[in-house]
FILOMAR-446987 format. One line per 4 residues: number of its first residue (from 1); for each residue x, y, z of C-alpha. Coordinates in pm, 1 decimal. Example, Ala and Ser with C-alpha at 12.3 -4.5 7.8 and 13.67 -1.06 7.14 Angstrom:
2
1> 1230.0,-450.0,780.0 ~ 1367.0,-106.0,714.0
END
This chain:
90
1> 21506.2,9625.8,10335.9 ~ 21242.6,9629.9,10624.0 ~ 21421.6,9885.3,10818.7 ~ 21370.5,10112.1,10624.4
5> 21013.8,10030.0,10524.9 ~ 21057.6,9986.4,10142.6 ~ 20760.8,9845.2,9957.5 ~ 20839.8,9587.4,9669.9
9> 20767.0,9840.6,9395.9 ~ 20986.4,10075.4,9525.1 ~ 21272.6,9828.0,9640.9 ~ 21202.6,9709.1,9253.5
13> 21228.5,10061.6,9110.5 ~ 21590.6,10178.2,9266.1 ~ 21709.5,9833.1,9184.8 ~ 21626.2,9914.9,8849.1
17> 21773.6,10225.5,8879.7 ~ 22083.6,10074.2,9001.2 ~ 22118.4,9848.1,8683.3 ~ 22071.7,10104.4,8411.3
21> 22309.9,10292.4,8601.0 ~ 22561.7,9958.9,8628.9 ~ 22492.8,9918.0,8216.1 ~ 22552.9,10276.1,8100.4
25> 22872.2,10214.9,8312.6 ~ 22959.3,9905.7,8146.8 ~ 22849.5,10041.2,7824.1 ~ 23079.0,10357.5,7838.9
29> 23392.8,10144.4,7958.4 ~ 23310.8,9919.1,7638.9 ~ 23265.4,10184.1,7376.3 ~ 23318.7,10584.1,7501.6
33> 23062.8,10845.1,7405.6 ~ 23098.8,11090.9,7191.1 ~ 22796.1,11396.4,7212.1 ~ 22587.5,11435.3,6918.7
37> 22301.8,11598.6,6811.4 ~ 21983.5,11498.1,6782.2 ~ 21604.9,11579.7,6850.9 ~ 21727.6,11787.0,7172.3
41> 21853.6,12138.0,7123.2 ~ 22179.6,12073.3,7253.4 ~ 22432.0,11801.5,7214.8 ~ 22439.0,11494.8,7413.4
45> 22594.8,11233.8,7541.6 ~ 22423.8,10856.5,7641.7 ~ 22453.3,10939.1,7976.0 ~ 22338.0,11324.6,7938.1
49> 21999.0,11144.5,7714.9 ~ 21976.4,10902.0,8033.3 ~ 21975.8,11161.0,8313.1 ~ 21698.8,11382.1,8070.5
53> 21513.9,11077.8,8021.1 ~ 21423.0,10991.4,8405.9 ~ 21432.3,11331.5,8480.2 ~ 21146.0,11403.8,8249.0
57> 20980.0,11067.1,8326.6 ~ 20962.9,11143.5,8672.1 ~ 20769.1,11537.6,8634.7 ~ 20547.9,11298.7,8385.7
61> 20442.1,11077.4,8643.0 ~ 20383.8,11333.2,8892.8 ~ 20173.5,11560.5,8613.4 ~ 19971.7,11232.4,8542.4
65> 19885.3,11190.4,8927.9 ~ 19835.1,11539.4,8948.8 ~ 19614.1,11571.8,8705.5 ~ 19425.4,11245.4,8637.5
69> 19275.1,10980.8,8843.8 ~ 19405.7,10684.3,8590.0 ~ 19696.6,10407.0,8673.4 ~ 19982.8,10475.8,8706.0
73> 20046.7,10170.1,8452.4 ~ 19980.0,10425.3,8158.8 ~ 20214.5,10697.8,8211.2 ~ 20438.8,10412.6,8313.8
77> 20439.1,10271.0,7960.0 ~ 20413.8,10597.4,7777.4 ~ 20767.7,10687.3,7998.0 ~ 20950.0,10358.2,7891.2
81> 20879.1,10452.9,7492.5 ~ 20964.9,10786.7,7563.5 ~ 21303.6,10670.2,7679.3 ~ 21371.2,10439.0,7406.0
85> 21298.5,10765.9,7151.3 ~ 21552.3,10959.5,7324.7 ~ 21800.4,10726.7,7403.8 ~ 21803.7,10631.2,6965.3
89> 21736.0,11008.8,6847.9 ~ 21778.7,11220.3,7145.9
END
């Protein structure tokens, strides 16, 4: 990926990406969703939970480097729980 000047982190974090993506796929093909309700004030499916999930991680990380001076390590591990609660209850 040198052309186009990707760190390892970052080649790391769309590959990641990539294979949660590649797993909900699988996932879906093996048993469809059906929406439910949950924590969230609307009904949802995995992949609706999934796409709130990194969505919300993302404006996380950017309030945490906005606002603090900390790792990044943190807010990283604080995301990763925070996906695993809505992913179960969401």
């Amino acid at each position: 990926m040198e052309w186009m000047a990707w760190t390892l982190p970052t080649t790391l974090f769309f590959a990641g990406i990539g294979i949660i993506l590649l797993g909900m796929t699988a996932w879906q093909f093996a048993t469809p969703t059906l929406s439910r309700q949950g924590f969230l004030p609307i009904a949802t499916t995995r992949g609706d939970r999934l796409f709130i999930g990194l969505l919300s991680s993302g404006w996380l990380h950017l309030l945490w480097l906005g606002f603090t001076d900390q790792v990044l390590w943190i807010i990283s591990v604080v995301c990763v729980v925070w996906m695993l609660l809505l992913m179960k209850w969401g």
